[in-house]
PDB file of N, CA, C and O in Angstrom:
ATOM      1  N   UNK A   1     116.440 112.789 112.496  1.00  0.00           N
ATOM      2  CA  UNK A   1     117.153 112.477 111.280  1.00  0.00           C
ATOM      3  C   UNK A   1     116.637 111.146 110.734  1.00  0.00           C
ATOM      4  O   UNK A   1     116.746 110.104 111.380  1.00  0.00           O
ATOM      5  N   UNK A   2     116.150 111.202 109.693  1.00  0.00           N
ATOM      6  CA  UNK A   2     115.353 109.557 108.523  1.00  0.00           C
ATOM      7  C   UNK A   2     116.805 109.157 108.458  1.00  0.00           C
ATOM      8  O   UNK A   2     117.932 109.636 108.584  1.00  0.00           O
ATOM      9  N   UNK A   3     116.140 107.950 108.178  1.00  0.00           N
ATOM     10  CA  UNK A   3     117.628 106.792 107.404  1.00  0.00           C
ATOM     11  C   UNK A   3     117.073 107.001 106.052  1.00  0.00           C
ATOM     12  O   UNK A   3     115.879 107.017 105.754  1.00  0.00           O
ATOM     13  N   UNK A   4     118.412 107.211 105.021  1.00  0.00           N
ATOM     14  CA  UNK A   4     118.101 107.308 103.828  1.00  0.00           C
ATOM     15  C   UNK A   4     118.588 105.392 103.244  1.00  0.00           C
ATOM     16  O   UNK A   4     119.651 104.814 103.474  1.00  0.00           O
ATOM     17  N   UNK A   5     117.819 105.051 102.760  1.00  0.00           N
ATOM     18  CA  UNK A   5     118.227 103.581 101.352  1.00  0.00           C
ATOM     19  C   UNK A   5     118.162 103.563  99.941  1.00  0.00           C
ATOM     20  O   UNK A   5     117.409 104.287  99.290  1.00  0.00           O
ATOM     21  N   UNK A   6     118.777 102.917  99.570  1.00  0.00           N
ATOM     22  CA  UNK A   6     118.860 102.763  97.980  1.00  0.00           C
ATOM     23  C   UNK A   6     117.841 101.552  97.589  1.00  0.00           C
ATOM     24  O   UNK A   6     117.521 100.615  98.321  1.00  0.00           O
ATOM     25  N   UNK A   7     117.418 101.797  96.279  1.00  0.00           N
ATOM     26  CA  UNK A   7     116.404 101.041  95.817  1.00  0.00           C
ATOM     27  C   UNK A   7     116.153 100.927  94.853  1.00  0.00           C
ATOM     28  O   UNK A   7     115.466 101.934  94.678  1.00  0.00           O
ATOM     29  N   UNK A   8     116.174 100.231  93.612  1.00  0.00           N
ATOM     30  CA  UNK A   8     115.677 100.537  91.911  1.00  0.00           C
ATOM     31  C   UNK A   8     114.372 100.269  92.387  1.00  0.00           C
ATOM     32  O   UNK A   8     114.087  99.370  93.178  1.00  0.00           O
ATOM     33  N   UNK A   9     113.462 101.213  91.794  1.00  0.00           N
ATOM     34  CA  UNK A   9     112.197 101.602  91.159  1.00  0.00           C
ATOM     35  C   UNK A   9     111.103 100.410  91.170  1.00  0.00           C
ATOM     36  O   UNK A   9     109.933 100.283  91.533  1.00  0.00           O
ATOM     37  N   UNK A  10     112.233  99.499  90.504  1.00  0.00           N
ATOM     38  CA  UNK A  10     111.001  98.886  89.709  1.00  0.00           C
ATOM     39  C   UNK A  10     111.102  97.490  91.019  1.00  0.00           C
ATOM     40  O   UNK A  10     110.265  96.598  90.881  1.00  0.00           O
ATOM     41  N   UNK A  11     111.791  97.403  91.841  1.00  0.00           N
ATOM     42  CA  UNK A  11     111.939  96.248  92.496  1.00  0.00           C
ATOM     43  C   UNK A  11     110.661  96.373  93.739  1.00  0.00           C
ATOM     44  O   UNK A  11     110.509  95.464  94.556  1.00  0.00           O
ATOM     45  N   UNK A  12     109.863  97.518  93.743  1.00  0.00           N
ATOM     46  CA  UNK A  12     109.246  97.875  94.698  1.00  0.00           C
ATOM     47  C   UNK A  12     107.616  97.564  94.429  1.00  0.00           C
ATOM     48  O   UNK A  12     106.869  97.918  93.516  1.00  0.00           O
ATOM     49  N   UNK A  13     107.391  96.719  95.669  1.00  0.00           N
ATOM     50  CA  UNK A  13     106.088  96.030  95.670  1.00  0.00           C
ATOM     51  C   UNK A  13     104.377  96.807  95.799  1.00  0.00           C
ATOM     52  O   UNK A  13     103.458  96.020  96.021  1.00  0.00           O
ATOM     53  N   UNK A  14     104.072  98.139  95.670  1.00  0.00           N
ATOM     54  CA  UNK A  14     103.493  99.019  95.382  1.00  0.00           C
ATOM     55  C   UNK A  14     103.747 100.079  95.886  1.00  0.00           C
ATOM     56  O   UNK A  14     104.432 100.138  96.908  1.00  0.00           O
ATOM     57  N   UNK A  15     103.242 101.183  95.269  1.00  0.00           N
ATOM     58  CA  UNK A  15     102.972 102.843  95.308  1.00  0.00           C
ATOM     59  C   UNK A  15     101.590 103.106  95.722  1.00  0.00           C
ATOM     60  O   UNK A  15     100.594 102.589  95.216  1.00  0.00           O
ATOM     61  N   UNK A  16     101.611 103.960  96.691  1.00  0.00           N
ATOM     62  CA  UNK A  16     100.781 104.781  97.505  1.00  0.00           C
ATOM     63  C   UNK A  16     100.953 105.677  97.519  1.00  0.00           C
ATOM     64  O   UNK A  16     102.114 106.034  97.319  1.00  0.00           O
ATOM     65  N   UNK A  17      99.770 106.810  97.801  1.00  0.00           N
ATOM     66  CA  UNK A  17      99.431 108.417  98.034  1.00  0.00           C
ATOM     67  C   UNK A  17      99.496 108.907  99.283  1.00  0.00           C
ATOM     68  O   UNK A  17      99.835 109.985  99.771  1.00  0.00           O
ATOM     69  N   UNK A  18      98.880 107.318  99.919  1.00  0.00           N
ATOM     70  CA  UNK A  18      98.361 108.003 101.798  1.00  0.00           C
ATOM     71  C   UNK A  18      99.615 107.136 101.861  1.00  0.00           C
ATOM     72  O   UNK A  18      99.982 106.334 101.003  1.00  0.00           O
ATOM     73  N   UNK A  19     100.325 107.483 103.241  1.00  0.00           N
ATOM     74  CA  UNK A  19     100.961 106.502 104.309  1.00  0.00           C
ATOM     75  C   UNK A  19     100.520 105.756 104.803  1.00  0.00           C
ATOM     76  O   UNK A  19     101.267 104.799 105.003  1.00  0.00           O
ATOM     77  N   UNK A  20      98.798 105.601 105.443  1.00  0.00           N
ATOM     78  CA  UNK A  20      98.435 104.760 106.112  1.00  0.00           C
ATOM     79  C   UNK A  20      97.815 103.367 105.105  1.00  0.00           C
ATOM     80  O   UNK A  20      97.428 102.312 105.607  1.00  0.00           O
ATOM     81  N   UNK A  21      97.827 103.577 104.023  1.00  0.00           N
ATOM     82  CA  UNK A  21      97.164 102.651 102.812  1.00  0.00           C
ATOM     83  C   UNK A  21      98.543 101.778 102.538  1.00  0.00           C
ATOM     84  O   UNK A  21      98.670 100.632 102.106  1.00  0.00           O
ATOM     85  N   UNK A  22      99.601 102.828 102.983  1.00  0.00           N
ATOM     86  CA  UNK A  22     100.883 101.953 102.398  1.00  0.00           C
ATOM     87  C   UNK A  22     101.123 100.753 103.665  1.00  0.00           C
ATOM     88  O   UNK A  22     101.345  99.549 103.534  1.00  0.00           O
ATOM     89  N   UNK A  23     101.020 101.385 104.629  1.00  0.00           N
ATOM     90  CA  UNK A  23     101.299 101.121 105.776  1.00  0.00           C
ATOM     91  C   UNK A  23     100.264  99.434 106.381  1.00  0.00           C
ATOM     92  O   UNK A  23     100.670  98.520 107.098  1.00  0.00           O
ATOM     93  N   UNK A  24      99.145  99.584 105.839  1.00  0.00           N
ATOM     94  CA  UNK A  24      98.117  98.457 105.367  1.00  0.00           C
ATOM     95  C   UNK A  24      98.401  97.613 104.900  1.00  0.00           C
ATOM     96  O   UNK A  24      98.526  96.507 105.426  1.00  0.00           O
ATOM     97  N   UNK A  25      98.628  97.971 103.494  1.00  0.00           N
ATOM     98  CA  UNK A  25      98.936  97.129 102.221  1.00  0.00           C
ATOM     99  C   UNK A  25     100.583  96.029 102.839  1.00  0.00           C
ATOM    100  O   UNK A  25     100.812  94.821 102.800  1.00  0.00           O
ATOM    101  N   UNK A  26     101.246  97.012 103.257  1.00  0.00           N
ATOM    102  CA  UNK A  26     102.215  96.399 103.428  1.00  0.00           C
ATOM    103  C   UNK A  26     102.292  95.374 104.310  1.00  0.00           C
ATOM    104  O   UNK A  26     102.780  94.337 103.861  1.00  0.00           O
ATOM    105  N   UNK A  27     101.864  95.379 105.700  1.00  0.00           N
ATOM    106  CA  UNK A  27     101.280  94.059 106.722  1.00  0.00           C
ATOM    107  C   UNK A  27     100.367  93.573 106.308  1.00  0.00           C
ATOM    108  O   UNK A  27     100.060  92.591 106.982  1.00  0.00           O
ATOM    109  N   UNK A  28      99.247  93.885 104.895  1.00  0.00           N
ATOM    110  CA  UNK A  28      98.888  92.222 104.680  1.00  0.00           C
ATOM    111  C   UNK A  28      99.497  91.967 102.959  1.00  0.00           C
ATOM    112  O   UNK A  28      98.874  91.494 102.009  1.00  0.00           O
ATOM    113  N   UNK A  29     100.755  92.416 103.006  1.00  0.00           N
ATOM    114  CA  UNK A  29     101.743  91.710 101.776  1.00  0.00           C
ATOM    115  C   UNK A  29     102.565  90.600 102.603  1.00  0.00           C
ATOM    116  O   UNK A  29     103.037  89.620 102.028  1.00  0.00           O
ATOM    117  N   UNK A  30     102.706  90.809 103.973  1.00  0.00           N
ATOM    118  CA  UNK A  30     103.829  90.054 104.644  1.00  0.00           C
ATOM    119  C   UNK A  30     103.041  89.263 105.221  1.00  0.00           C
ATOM    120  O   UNK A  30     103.393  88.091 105.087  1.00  0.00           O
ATOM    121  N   UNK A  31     101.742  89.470 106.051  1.00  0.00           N
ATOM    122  CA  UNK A  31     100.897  88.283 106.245  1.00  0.00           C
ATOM    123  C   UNK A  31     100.569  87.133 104.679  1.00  0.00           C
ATOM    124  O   UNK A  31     100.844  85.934 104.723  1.00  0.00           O
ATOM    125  N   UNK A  32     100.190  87.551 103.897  1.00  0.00           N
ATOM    126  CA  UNK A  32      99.564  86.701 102.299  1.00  0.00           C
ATOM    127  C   UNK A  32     100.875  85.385 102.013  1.00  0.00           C
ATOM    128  O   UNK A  32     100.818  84.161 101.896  1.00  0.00           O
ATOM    129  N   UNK A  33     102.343  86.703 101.975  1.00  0.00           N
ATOM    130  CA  UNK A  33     103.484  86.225 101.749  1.00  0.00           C
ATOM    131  C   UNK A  33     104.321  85.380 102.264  1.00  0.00           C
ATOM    132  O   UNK A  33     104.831  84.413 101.698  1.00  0.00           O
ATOM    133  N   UNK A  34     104.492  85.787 103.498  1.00  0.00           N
ATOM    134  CA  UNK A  34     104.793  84.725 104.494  1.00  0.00           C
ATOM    135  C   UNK A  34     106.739  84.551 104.353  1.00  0.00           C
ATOM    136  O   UNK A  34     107.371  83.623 104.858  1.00  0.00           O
ATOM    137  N   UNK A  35     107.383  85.774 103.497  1.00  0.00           N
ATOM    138  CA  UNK A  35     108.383  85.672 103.403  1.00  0.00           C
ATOM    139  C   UNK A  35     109.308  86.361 104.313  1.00  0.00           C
ATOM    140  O   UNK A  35     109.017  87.430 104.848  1.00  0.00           O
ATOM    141  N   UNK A  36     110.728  85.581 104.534  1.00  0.00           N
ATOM    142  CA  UNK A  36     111.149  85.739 105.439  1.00  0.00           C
ATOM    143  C   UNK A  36     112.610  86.521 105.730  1.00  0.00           C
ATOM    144  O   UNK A  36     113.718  86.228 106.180  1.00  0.00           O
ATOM    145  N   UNK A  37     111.695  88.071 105.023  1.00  0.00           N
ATOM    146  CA  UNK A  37     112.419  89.268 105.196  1.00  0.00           C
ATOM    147  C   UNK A  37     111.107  90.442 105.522  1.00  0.00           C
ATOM    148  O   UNK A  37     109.877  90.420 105.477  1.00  0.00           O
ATOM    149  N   UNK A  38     112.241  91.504 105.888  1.00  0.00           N
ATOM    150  CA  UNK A  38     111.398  92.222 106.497  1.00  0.00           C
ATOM    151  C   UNK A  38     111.372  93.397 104.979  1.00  0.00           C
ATOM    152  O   UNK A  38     112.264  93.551 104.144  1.00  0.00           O
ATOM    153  N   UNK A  39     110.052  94.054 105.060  1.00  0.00           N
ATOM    154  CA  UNK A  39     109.288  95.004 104.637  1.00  0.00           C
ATOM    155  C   UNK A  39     110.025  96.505 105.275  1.00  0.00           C
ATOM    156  O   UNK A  39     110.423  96.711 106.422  1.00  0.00           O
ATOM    157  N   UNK A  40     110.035  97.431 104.084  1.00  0.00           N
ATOM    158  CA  UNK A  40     110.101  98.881 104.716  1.00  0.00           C
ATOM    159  C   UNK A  40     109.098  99.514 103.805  1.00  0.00           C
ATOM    160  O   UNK A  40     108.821  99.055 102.696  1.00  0.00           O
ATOM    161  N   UNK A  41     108.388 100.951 104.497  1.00  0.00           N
ATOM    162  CA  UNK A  41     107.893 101.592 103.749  1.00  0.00           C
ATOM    163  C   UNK A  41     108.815 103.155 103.810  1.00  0.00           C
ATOM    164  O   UNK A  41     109.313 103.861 104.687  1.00  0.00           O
ATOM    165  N   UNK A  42     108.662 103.174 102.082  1.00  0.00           N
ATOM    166  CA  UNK A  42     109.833 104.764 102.326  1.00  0.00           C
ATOM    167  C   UNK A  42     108.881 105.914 101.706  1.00  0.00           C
ATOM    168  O   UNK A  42     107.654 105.860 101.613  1.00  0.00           O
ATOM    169  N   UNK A  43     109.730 106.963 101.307  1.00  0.00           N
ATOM    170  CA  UNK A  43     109.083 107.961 100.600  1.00  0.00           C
ATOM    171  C   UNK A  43     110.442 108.799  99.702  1.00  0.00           C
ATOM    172  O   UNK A  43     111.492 109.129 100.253  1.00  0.00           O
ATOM    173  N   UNK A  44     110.170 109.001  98.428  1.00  0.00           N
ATOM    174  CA  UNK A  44     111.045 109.623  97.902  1.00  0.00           C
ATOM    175  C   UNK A  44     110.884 110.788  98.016  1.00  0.00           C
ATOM    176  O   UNK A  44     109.794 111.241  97.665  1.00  0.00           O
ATOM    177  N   UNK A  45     112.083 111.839  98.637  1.00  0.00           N
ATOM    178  CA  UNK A  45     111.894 112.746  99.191  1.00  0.00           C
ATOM    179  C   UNK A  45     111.620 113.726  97.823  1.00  0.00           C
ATOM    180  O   UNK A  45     110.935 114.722  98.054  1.00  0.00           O
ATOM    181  N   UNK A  46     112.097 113.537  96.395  1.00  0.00           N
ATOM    182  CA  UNK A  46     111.833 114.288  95.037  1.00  0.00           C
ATOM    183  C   UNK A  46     110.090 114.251  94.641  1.00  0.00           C
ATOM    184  O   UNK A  46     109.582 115.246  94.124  1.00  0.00           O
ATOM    185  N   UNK A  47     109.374 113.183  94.901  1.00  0.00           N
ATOM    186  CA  UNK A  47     108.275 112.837  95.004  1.00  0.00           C
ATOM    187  C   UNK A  47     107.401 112.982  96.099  1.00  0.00           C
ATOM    188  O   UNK A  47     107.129 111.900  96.619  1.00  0.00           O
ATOM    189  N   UNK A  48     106.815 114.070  96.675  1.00  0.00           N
ATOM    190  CA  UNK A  48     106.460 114.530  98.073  1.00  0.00           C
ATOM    191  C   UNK A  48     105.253 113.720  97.992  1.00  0.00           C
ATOM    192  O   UNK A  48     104.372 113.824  97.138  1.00  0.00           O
ATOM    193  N   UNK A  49     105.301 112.894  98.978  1.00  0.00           N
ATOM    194  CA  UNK A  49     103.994 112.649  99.313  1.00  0.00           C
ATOM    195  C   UNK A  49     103.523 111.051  98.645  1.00  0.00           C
ATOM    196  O   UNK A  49     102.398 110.552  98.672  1.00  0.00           O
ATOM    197  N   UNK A  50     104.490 110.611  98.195  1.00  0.00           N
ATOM    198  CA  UNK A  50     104.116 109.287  97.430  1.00  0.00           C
ATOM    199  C   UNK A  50     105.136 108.267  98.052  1.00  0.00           C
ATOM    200  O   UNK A  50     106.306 108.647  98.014  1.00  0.00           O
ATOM    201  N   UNK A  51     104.906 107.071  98.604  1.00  0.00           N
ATOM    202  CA  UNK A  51     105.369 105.924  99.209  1.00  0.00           C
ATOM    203  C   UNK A  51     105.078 104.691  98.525  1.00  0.00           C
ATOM    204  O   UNK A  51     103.993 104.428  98.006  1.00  0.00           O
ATOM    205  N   UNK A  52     106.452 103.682  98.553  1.00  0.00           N
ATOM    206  CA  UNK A  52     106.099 103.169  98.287  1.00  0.00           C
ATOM    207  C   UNK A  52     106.647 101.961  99.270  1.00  0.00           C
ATOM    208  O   UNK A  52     107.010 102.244 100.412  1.00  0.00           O
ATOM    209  N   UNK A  53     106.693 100.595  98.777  1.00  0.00           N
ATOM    210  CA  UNK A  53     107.384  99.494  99.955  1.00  0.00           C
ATOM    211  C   UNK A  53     107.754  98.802  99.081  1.00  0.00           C
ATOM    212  O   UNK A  53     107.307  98.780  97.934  1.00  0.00           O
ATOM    213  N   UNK A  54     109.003  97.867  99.731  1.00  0.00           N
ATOM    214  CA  UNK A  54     110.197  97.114  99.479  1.00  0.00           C
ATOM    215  C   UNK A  54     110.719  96.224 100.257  1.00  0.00           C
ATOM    216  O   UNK A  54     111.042  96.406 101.431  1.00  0.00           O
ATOM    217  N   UNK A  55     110.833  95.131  99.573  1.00  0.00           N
ATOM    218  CA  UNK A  55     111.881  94.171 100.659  1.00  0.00           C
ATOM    219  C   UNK A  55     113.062  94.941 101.097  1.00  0.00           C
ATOM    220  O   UNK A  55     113.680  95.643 100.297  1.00  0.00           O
ATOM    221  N   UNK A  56     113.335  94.855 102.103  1.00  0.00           N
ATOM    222  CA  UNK A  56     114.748  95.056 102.802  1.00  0.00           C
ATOM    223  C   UNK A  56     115.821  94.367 102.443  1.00  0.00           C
ATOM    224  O   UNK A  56     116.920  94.862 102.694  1.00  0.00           O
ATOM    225  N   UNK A  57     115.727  92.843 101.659  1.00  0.00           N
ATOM    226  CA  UNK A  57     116.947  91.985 100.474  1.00  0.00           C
ATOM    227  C   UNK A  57     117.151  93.080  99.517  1.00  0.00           C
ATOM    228  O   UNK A  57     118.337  93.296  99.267  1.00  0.00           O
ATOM    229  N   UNK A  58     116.172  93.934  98.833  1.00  0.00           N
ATOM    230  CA  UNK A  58     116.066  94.493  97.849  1.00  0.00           C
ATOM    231  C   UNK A  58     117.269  95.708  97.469  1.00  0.00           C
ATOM    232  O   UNK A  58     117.685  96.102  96.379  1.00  0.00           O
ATOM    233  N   UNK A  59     117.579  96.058  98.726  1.00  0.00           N
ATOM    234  CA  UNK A  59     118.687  97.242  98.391  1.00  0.00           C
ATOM    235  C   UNK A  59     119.726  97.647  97.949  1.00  0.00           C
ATOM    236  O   UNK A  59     120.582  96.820  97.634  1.00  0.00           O
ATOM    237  N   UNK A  60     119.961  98.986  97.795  1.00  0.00           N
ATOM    238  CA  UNK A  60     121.521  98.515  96.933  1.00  0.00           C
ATOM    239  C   UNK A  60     122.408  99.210  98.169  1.00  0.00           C
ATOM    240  O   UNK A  60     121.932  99.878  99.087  1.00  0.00           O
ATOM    241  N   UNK A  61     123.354  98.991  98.028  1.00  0.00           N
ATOM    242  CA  UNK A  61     124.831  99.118  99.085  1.00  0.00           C
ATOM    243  C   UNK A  61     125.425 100.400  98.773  1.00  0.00           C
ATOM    244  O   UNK A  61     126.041 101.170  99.510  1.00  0.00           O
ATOM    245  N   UNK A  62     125.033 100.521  97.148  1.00  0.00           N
ATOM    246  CA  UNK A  62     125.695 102.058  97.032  1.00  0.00           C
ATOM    247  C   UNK A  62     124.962 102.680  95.642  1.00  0.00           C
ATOM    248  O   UNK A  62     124.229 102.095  94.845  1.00  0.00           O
ATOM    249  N   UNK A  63     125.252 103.545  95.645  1.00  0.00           N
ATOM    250  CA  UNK A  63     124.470 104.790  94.317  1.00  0.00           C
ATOM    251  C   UNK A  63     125.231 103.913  92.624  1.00  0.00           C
ATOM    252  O   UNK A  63     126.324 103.766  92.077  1.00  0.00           O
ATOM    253  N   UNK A  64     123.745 103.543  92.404  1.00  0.00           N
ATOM    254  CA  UNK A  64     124.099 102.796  90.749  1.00  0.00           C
ATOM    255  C   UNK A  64     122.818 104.188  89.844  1.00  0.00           C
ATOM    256  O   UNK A  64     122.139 105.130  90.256  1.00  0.00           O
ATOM    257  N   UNK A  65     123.008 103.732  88.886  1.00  0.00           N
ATOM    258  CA  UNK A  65     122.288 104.287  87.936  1.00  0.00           C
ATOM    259  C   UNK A  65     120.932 104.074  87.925  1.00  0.00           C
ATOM    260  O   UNK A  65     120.045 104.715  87.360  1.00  0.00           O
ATOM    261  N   UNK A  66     120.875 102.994  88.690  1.00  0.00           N
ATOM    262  CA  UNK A  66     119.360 102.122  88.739  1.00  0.00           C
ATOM    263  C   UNK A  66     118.633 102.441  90.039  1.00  0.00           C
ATOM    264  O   UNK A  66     117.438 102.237  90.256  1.00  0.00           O
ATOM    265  N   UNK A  67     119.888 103.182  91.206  1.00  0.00           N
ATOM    266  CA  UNK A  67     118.864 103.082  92.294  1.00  0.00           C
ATOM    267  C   UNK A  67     118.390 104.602  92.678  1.00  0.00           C
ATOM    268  O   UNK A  67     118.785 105.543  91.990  1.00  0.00           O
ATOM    269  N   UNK A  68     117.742 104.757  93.524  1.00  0.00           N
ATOM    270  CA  UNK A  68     117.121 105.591  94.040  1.00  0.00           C
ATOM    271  C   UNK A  68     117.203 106.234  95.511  1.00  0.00           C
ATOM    272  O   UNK A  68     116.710 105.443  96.316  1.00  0.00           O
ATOM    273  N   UNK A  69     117.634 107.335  96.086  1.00  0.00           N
ATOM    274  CA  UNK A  69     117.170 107.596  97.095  1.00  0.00           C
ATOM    275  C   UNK A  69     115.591 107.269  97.695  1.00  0.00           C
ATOM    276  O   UNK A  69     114.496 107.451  97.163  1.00  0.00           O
ATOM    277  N   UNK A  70     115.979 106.675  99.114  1.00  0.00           N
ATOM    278  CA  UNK A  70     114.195 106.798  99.501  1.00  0.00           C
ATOM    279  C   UNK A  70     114.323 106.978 101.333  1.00  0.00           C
ATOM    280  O   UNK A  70     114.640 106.091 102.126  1.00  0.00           O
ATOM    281  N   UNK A  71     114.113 107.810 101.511  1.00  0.00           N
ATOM    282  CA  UNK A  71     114.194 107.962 103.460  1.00  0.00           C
ATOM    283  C   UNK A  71     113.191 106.623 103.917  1.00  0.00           C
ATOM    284  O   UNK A  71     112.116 106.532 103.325  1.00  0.00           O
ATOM    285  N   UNK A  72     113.408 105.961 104.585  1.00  0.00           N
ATOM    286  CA  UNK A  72     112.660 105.143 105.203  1.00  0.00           C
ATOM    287  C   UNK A  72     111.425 105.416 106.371  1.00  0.00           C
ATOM    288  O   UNK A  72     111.756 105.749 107.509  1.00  0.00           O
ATOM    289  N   UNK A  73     110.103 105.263 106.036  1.00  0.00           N
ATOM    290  CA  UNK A  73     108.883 105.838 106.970  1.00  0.00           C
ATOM    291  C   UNK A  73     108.757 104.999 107.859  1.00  0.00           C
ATOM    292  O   UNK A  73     108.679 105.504 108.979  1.00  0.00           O
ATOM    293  N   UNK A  74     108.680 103.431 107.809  1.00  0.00           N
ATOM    294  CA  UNK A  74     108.363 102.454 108.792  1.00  0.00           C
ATOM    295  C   UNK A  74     108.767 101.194 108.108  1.00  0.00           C
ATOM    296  O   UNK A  74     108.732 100.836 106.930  1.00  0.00           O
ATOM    297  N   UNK A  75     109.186 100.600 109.284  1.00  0.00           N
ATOM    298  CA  UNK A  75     109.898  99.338 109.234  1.00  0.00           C
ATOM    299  C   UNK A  75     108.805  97.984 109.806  1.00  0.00           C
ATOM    300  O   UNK A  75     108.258  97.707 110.873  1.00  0.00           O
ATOM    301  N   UNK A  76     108.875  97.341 108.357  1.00  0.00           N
ATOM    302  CA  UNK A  76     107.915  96.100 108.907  1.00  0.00           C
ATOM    303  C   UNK A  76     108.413  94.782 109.018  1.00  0.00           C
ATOM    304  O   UNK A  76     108.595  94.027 108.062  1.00  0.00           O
ATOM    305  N   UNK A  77     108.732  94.402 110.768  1.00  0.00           N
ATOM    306  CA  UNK A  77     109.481  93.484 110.739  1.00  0.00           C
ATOM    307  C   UNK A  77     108.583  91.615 110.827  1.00  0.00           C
ATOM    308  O   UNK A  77     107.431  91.308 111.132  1.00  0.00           O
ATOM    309  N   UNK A  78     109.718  90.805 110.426  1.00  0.00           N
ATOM    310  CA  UNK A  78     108.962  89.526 110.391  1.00  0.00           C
ATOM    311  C   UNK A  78     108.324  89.167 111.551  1.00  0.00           C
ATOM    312  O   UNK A  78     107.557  88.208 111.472  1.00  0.00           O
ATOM    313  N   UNK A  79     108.457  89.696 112.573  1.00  0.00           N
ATOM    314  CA  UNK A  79     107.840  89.039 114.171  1.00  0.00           C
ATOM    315  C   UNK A  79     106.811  90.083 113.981  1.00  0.00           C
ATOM    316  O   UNK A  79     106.061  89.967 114.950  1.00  0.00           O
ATOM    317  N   UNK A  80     106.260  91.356 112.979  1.00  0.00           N
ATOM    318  CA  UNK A  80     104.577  91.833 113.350  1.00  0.00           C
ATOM    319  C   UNK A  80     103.866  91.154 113.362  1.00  0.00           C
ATOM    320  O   UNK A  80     102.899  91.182 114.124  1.00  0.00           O
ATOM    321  N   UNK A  81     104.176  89.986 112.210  1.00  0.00           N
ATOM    322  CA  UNK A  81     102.922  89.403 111.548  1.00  0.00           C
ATOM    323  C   UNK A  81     103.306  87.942 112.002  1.00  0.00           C
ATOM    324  O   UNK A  81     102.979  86.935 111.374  1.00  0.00           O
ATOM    325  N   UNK A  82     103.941  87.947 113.012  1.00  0.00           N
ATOM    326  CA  UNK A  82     103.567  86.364 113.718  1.00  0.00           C
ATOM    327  C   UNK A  82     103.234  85.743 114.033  1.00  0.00           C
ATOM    328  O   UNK A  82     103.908  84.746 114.294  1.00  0.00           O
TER     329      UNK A  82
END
């Protein structure tokens, strides 16, 4: 069973095709960045096959107009890139 999160669209730090490009991109956004929250990469389950990543501050708590379902693929925490 995925964990599902909420998310507006536009708060999300790029879109990917592959998982493993997202999965890249995303440990060296948190290495460059150096900020001190953790990274998820999700996938919208309406959108097969496209991922994107997000701060974990970024979420919403409950269903607005603005947010989005997204199952969560991998969790990138601040101690990877330590």
């Amino acid at each position: 069973m995925s964990e599902t999160i909420l998310f507006n669209p536009g708060d999300s730090i790029g879109n990917f095709h592959d998982y493993n490009e997202a999965v890249r991109k995303g440990h060296l956004y948190k290495q460059k960045q150096r900020q001190d929250d953790d990274l998820v990469i999700v996938n919208n389950p309406s959108k097969n096959e496209e991922y994107a990543i997000f701060y974990v501050k970024d979420r919403h708590p409950e269903k607005t107009e603005n947010s989005v379902e997204y199952d969560v693929s991998k969790k990138i925490k601040i101690s990877e890139n330590n």
